[in-house]
Backbone bond lengths (Angstrom), bond angles and torsions (degrees), N, CA, C in turn:
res aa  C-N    CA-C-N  psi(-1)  N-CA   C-N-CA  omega(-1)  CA-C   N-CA-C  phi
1 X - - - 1.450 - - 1.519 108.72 -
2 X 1.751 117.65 162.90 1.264 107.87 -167.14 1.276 85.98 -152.38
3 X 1.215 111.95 164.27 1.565 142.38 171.88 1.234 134.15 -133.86
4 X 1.350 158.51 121.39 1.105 147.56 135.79 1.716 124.23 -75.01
5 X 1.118 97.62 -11.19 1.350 90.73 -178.31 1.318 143.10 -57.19
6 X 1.122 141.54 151.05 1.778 139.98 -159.97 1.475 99.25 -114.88
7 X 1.499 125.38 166.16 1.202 124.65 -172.63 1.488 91.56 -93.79
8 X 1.002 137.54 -5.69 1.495 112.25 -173.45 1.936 112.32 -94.18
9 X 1.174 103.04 -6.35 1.463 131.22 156.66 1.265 101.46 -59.00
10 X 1.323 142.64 -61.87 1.217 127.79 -169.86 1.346 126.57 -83.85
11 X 1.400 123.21 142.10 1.705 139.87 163.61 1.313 117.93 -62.17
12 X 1.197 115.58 89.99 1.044 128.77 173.73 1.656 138.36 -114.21
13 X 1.505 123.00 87.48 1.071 142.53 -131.75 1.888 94.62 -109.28
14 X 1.235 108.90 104.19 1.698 119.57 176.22 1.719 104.18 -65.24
15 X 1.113 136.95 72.58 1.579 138.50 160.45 1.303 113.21 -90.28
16 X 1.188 118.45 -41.90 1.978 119.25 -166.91 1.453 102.77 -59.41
17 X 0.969 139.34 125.30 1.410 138.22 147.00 1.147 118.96 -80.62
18 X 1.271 132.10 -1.40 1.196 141.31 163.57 1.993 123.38 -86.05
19 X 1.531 95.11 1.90 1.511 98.17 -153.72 1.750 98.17 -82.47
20 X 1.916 98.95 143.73 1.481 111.32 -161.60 2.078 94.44 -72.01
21 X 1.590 93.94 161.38 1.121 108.24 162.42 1.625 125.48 -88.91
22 X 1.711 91.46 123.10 1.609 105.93 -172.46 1.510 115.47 -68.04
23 X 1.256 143.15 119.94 1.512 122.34 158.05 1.587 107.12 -142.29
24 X 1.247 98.50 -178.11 1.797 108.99 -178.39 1.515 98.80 -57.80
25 X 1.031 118.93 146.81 1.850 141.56 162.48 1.799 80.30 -76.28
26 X 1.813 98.36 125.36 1.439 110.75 145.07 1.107 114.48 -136.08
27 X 1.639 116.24 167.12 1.382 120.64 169.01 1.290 131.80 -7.62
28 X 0.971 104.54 -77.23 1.629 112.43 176.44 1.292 116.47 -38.18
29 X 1.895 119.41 -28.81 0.995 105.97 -179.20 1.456 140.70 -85.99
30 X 1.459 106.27 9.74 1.233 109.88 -168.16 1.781 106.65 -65.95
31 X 1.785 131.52 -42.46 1.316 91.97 -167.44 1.281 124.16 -78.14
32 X 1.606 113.73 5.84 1.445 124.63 173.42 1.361 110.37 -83.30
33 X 1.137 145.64 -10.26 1.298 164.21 117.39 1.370 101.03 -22.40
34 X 1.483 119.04 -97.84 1.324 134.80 -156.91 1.671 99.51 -39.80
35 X 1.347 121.41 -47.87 1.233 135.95 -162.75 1.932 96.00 -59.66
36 X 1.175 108.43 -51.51 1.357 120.80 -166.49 1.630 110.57 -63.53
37 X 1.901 96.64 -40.54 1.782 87.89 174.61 1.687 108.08 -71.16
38 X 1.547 126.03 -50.46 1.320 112.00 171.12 1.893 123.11 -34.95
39 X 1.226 112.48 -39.90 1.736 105.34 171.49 1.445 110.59 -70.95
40 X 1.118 127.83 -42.28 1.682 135.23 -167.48 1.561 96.40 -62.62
41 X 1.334 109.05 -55.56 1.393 128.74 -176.37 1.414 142.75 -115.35
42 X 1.662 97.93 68.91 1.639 66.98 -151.80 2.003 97.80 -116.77
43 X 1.415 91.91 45.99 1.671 91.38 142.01 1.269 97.14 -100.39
44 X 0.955 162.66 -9.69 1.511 126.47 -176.20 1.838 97.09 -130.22
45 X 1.401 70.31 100.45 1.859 110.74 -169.06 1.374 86.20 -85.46
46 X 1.879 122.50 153.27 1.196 147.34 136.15 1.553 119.46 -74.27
47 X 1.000 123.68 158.60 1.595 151.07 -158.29 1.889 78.20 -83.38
48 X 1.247 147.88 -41.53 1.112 147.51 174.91 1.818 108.58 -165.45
49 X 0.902 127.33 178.19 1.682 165.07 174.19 1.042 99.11 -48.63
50 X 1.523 107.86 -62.92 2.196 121.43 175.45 1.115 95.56 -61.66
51 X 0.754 128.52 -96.36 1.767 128.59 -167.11 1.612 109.19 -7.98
52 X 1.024 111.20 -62.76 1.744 134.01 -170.31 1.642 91.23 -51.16
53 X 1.524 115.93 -78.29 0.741 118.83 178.99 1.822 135.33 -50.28
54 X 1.045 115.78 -28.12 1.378 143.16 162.00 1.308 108.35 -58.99
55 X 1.548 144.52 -56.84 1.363 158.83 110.50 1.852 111.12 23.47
56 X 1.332 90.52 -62.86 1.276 95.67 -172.79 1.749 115.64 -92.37
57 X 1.427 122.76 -11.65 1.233 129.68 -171.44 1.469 79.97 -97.57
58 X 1.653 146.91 -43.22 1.340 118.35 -157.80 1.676 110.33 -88.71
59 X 1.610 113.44 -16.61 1.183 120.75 159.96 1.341 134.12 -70.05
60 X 1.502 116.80 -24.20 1.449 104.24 172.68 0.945 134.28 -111.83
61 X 1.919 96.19 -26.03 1.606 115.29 167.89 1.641 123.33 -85.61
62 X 0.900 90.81 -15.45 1.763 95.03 -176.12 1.553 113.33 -108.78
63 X 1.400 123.71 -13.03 1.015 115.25 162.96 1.647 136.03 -47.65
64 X 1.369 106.66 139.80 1.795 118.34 -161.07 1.633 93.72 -81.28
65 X 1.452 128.07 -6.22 1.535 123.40 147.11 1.131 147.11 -117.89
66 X 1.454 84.93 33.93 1.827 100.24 -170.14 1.721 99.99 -82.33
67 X 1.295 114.13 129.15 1.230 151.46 -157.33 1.620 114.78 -140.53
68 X 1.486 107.66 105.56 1.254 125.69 169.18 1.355 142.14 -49.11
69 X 1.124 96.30 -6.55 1.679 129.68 -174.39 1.639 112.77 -90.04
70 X 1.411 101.66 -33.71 1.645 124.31 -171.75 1.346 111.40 -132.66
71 X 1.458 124.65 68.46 1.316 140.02 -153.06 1.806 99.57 -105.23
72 X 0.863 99.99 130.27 1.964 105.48 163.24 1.181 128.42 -55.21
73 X 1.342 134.65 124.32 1.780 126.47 -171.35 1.781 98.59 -114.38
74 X 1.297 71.46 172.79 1.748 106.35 171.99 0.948 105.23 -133.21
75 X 1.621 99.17 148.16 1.765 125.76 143.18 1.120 126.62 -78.25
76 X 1.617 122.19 108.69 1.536 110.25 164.18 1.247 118.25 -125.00
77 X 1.687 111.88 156.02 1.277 129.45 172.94 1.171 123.66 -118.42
78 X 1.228 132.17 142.74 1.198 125.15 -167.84 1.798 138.79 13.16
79 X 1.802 78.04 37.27 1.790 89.23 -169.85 1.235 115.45 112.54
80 X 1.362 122.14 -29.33 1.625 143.76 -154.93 1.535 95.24 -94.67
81 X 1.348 138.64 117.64 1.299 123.78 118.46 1.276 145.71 -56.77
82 X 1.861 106.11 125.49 1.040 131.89 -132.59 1.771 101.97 -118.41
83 X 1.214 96.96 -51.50 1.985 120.73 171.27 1.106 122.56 -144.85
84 X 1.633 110.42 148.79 1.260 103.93 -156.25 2.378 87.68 -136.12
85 X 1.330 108.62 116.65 1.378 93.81 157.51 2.081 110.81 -121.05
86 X 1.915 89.71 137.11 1.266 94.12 169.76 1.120 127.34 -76.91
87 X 1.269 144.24 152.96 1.382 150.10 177.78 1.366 108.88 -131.86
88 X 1.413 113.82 102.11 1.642 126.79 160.93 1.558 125.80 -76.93
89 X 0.859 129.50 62.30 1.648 129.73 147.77 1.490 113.90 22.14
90 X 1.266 168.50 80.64 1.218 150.94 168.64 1.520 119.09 -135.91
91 X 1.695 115.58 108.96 1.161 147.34 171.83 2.154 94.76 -37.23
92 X 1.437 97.77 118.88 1.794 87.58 177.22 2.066 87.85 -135.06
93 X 1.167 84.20 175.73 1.880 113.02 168.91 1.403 88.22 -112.89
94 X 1.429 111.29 156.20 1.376 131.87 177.36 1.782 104.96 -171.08
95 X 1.648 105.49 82.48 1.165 104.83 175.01 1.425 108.87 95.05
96 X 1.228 105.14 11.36 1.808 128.06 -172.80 1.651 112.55 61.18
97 X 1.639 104.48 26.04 1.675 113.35 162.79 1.377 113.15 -114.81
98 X 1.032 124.86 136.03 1.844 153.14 -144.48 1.578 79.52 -75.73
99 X 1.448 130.08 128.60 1.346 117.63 139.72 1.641 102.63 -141.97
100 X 1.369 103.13 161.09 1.792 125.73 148.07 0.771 99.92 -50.25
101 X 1.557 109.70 127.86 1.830 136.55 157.82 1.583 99.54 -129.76
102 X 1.232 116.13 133.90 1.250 148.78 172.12 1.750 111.56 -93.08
103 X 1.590 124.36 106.50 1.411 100.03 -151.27 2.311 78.56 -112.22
104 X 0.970 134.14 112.48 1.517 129.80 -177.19 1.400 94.20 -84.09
105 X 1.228 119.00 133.70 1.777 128.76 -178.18 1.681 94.59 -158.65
106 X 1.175 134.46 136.68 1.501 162.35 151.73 1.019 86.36 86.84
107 X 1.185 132.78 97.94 1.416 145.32 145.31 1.539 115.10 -109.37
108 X 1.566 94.83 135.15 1.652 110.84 -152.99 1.326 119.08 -139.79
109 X 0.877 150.05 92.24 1.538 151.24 178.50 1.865 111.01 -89.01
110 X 1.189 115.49 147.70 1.413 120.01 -171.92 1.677 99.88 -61.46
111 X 1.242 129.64 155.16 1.554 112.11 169.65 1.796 127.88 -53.17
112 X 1.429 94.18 -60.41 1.304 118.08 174.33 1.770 112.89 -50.68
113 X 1.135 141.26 -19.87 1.271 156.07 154.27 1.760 135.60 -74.93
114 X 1.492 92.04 -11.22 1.646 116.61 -178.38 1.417 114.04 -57.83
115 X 1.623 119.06 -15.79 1.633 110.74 -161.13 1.823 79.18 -114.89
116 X 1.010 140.54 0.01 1.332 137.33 157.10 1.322 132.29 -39.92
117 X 1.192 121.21 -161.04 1.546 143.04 176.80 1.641 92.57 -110.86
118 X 1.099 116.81 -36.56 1.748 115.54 -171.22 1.901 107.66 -20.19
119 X 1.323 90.11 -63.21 1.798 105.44 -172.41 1.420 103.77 -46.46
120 X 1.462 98.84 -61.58 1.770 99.04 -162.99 1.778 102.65 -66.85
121 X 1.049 121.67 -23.35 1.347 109.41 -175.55 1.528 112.42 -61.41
122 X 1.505 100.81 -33.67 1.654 106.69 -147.67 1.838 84.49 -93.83
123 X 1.393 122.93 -6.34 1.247 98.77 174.17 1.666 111.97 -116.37
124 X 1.182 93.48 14.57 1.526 97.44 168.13 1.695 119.83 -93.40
125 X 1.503 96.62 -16.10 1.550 103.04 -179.40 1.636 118.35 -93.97
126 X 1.758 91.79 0.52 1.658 114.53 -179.43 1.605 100.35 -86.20
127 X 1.058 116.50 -20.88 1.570 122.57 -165.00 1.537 105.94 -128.81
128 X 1.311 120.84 11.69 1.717 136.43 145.33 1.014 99.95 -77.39
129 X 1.521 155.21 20.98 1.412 143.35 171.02 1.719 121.95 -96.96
130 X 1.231 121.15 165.23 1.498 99.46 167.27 1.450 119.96 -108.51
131 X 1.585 100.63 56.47 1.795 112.27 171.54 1.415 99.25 -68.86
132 X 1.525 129.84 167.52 0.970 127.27 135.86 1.758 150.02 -108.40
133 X 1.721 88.22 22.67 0.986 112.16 -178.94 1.591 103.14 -161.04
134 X 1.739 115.27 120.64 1.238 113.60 172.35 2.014 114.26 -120.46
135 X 1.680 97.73 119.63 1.270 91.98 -179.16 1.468 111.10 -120.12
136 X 1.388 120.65 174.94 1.754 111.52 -162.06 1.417 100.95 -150.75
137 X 1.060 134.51 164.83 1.861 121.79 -159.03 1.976 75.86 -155.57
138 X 1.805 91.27 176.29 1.307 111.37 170.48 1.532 115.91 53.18
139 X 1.114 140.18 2.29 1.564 145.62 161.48 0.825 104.93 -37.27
140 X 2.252 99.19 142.33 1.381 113.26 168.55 1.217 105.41 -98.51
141 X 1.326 122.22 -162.97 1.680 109.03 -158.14 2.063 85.54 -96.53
142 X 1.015 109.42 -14.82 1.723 111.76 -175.32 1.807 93.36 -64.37
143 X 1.357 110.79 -42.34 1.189 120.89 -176.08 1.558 121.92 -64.16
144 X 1.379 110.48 -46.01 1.214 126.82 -169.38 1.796 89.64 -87.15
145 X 1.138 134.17 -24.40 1.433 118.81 170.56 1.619 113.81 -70.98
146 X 1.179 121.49 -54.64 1.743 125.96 143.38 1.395 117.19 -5.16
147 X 1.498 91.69 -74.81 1.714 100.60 -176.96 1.849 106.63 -45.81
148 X 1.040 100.99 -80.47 1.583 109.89 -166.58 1.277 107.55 -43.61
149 X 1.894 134.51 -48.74 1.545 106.79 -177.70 1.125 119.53 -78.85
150 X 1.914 128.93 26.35 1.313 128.67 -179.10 1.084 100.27 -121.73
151 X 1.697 127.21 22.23 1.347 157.38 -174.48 1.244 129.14 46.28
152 X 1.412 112.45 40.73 1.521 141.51 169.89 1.232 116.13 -65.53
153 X 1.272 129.54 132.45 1.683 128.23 175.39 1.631 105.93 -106.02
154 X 1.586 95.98 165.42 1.410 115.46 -147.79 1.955 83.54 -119.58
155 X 1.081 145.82 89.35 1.108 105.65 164.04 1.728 127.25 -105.10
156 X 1.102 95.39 137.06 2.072 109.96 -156.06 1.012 113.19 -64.99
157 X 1.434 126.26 -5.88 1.725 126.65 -175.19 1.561 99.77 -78.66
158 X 1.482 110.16 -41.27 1.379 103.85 -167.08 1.998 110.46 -107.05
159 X 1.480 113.77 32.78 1.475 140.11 178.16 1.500 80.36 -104.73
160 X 1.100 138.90 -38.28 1.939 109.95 -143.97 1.745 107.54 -81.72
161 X 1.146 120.61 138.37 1.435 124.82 -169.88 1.564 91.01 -121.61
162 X 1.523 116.49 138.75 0.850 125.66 -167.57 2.020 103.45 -120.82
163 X 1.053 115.71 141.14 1.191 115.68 172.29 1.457 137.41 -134.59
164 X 0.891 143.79 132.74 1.859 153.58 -154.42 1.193 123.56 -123.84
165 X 1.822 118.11 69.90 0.904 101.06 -145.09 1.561 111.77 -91.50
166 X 1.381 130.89 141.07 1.599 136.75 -174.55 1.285 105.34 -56.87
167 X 1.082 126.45 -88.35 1.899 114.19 156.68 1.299 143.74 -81.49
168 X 1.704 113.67 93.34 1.541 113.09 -139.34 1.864 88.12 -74.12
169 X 1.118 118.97 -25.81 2.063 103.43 -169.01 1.261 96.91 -57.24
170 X 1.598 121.86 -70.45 1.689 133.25 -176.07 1.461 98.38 -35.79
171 X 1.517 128.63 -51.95 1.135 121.78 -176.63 1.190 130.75 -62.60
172 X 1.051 114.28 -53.25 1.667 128.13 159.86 1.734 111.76 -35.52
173 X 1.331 123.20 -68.43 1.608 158.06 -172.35 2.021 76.73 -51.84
174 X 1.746 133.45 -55.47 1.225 122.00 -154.51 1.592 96.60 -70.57
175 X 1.572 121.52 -30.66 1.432 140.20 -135.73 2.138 76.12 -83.85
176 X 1.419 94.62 -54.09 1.969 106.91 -170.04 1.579 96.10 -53.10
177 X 1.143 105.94 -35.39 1.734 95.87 -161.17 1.556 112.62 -85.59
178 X 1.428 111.08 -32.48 1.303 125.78 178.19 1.454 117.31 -71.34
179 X 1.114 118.64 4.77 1.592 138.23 176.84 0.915 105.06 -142.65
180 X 1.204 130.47 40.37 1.693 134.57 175.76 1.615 108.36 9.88
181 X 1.275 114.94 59.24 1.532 104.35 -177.05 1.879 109.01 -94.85
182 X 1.760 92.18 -26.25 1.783 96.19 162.83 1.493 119.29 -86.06
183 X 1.221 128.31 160.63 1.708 113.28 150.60 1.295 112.43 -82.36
184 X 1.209 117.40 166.50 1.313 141.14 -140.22 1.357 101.42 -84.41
185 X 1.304 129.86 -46.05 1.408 120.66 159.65 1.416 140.46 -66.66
186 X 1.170 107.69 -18.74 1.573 119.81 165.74 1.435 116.67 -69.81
187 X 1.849 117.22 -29.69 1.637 140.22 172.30 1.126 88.47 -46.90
188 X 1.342 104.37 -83.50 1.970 120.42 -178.48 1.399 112.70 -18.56
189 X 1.201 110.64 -72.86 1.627 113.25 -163.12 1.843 106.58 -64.89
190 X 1.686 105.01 -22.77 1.760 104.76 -173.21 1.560 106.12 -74.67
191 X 1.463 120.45 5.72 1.528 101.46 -152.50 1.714 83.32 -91.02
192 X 1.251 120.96 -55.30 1.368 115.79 -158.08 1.552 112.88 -45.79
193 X 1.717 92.41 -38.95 1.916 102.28 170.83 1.472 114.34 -64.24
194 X 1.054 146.22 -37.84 1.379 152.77 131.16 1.310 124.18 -12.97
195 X 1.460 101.34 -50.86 1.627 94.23 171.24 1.336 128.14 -77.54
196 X 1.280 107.90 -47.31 1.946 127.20 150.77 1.440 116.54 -24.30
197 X 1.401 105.89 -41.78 1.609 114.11 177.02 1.549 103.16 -75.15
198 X 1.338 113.64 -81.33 1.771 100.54 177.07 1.643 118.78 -49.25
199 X 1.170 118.53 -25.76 1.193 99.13 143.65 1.768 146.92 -1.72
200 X 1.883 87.13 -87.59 1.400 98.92 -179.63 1.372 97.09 -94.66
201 X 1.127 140.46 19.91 1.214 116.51 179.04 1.743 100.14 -98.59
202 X 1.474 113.18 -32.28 1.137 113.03 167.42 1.687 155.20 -38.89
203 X 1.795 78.89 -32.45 1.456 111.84 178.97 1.748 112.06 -94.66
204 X 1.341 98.67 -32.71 1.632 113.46 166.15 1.378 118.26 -52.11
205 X 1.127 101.68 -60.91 1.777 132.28 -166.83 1.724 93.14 -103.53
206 X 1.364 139.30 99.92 1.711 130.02 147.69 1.661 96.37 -51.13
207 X 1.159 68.22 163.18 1.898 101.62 160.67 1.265 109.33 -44.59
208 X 1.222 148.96 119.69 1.084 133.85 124.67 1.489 148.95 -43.43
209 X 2.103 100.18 -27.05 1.375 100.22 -162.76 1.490 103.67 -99.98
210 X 1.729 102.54 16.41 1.467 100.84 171.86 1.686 124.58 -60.05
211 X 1.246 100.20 129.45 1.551 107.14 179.69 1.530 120.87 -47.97
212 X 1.421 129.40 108.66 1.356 115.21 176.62 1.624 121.44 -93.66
213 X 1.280 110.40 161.09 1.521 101.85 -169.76 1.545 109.56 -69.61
214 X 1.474 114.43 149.68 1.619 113.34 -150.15 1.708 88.71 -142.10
215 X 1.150 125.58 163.90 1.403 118.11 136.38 1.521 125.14 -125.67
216 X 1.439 108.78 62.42 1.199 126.62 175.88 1.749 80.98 -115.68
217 X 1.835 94.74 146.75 1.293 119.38 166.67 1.207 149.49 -113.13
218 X 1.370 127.88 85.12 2.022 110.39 -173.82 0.703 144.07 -55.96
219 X 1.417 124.29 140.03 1.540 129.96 -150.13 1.653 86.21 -155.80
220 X 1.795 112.54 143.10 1.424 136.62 -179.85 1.504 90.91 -70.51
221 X 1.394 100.88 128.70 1.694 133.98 167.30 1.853 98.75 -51.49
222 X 1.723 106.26 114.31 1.524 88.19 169.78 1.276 94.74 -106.48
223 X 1.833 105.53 -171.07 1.686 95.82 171.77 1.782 125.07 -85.56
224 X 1.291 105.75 5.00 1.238 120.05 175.78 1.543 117.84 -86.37
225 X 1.546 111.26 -48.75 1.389 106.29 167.00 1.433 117.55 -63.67
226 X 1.064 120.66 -32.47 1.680 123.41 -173.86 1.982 99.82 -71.00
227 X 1.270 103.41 -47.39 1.509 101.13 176.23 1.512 125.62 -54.93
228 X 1.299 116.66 -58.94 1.331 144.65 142.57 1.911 102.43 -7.88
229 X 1.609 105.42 -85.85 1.677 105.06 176.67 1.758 122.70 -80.79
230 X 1.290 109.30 4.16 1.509 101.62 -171.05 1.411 102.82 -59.72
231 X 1.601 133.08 -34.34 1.450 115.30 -150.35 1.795 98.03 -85.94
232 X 1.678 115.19 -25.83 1.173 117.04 157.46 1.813 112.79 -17.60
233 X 1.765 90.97 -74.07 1.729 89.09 -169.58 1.542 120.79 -89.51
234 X 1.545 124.45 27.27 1.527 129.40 174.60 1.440 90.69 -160.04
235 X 1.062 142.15 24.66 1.851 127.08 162.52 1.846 102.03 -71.70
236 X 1.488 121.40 -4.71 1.430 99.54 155.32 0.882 129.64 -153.98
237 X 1.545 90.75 66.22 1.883 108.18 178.71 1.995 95.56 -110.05
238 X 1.012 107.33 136.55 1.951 101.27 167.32 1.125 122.67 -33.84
239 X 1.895 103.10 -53.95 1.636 123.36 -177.90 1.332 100.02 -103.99
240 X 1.708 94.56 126.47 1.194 103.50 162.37 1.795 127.06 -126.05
241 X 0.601 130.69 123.17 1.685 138.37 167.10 2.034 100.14 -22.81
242 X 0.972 101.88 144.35 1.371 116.05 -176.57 1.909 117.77 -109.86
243 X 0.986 114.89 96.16 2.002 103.51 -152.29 1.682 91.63 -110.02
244 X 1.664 106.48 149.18 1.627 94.42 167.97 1.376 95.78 -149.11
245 X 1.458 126.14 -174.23 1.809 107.13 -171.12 1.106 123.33 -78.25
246 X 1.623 130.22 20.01 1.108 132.15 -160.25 1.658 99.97 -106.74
C-alpha cells in the first residue's frame, strides 16, 4: 500500500477525551513494545521476550537508515503502552530522482482500544514526516480500511497471494472447515477420503518441485554480488530501492 498524503490533507476533529498520547518510540521502549506485540499477537510467539525484544532494537536502532526525521511512535495511556507504529526510513530512486520513503510495517494497537482514535492518531503522526513517499505492506483488511479513508491506495497487482497446495483434497476439506461451510462431523468422516485422494493424486501427478540435476551452482549472497546484479532485477521499475555495502 502507498500514500502520498500530507497531514494537513487530513480532517481531523479533537472530540475523544480519551485519546492516547502520541510521542517518538525510544529505546527504552522496546520491552513495552515487545510486550504489546505478544498481546496483539500472540500466535506468533518468539523463542523468548529477548529475542522479541532484540528484533526490535536491531531493526530500529541499528539500522544503516535509521533517520531521525522519520522516527517510530507510540501510544500511551496513563503510562501504559497502548499502540505502537513502526517507521522504516528507506533511501529510494523514483524516476532515477533520490527521494524519502517512509516504509510503516508492525503496526499494533491494544485490542480493547481498536474502535478508538488510537489507529488514526498513530498513523497520522506516520504521515507528519518529511518522506515523500509513504508505503505499508502486510495489512489487515481493518488496516487497509484505515488506509484508504486517510486516502491511501491499495494497488491489487501486488495484494495477490498465490498458493500451491501439497495436498490439494486435505487442503480444500481445511478451506470447508475453516468456513464452517460443512458440519463438523461430516469434516471428520471426509478426512480419511481426503487423504485417499492425495493419495492417488500423488502417484498420478510426481512432484514437480523435485530438484533436477542442473549445473548451475550455490553460493551465499554477498553484498557485492547482490549490488553488482540488483539493477539487473529493478533497472525498470520507476521505484527503485536504494542499496549500499552496508
Amino acid at each position: 500500500m502507498r500514500s502520498a498524503v500530507k497531514p494537513r490533507d487530513l480532517l481531523w476533529q479533537r472530540t475523544d477525551l480519551a485519546k492516547a498520547t502520541i510521542r517518538v518510540f525510544a529505546e527504552d521502549d522496546v520491552p513495552a513494545v515487545a510486550a504489546l506485540f505478544a498481546r496483539v499477537y500472540p500466535d506468533q510467539r518468539w523463542s523468548s521476550q529477548a529475542a522479541c525484544e532484540s528484533y526490535f532494537r536491531e531493526m530500529l536502532f541499528d539500522n544503516p537508515w535509521r533517520d531521525l526525521d522519520l522516527p517510530s511512535w507510540v501510544a500511551e495511556e496513563r503510562g501504559r503502552i497502548i499502540g505502537f507504529q513502526t517507521v522504516m526510513p528507506r533511501p529510494m530512486l523514483f524516476r532515477r530522482r533520490p527521494i524519502r520513503v517512509a516504509v510503516s510495517t508492525q503496526f499494533m494497537v491494544e485490542p480493547e482500544r481498536r474502535h478508538g482514535f488510537t489507529a488514526l492518531q498513530l498513523i497520522q503522526a506516520c504521515l507528519s514526516g518529511p518522506q515523500d513517499l509513504t508505503l505499508a505492506d502486510g495489512a489487515t483488511d481493518l488496516s487497509q480500511r484505515i488506509w484508504r479513508r486517510i486516502g491511501g491506495a491499495v494497488p491489487l497487482l501486488y495484494n495477490v497471494h498465490w498458493t500451491r497446495p501439497l495436498r490439494p483434497a486435505r487442503y480444500a476439506l481445511s478451506l470447508l472447515e475453516g468456513r464452517a461451510a460443512l458440519p463438523p462431523p461430516l469434516t471428520f468422516a471426509a478426512r480419511p477420503l481426503a487423504a485417499l485422494a492425495d493419495a492417488v493424486a500423488a502417484r498420478l501427478f510426481p512432484n514437480r518441485f523435485l530438484r533436477e540435476e542442473t549445473e548451475l551452482a550455490e553460493d551465499v549472497l554477498d553484498p557485492a554480488t547482490m549490488l553488482a546484479h540488483l539493477p539487473d532485477a529493478t533497472g525498470g521499475n520507476a521505484l527503485q530501492p536504494v542499496y549500499d555495502s552496508r
